[in-house]
N, C-alpha and C positions, 0 to 999 in steps of 0.2 A: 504494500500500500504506500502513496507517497505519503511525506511530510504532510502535516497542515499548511497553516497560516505561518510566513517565518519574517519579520519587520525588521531589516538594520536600521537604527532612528541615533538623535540625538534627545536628552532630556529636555530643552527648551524650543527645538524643532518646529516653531506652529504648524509647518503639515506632516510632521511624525505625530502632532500630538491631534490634529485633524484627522489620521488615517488611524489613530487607537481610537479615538471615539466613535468613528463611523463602526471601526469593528466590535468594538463594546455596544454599542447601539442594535447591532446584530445580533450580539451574545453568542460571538464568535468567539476560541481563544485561539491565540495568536503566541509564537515565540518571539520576543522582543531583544535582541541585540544590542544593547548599545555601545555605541562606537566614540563614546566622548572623548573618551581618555583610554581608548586604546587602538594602539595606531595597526597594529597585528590584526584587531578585527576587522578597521576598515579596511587595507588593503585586501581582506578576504574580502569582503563585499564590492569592494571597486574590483576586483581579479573574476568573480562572480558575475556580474552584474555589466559589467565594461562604464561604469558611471562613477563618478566621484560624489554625487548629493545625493542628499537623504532624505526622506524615508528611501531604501531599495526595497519593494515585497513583491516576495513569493507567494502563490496559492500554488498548496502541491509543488512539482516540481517546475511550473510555468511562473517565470521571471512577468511581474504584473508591468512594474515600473516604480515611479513615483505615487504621491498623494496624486495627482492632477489626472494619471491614468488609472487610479481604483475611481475616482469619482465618478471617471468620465463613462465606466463599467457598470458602475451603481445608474446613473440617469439614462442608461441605452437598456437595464433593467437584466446585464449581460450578469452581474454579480451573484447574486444569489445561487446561480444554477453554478458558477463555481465554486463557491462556500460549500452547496450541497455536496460537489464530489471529493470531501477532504472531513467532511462532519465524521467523527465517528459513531458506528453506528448503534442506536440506542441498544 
């Protein structure tokens, strides 16, 4: 089975802390990374991802993006049916 939800963010991030609440809104969980103060984990995430800004999230093993691309998944109504294939199951 893939991963879930997996967020590389910073703590004051307003679209890390925009794409935790859109997924807490969900009542999604999510693996949250943070990469403030370690510079090891970002370069996993920029080496992953090919990006240097944050949020990067995964659903599963599909690279979503940023904040701006879960949004844009959420209002195309695209989201949910990916959430669903990473829920585990009751």
């Amino acid at each position: 089975m893939s991963p879930g939800v997996t967020l590389y963010t910073t703590r004051f991030c307003p679209y890390c802390i925009r794409a935790r609440d859109l997924l807490d809104d969900k009542d999604v969980a999510y693996s949250d990374i943070a990469v403030d103060q370690e510079p090891l984990l970002r370069r996993e995430m920029m080496t992953k991802s090919g990006r240097n800004t944050v949020p990067q999230i995964w659903i599963g093993d599909q690279h979503i993006g940023g904040f701006d691309d879960l949004y844009l998944l959420e209002r195309q109504g695209r989201l949910d049916e990916l959430l669903e294939q990473v829920r585990p199951a009751p």
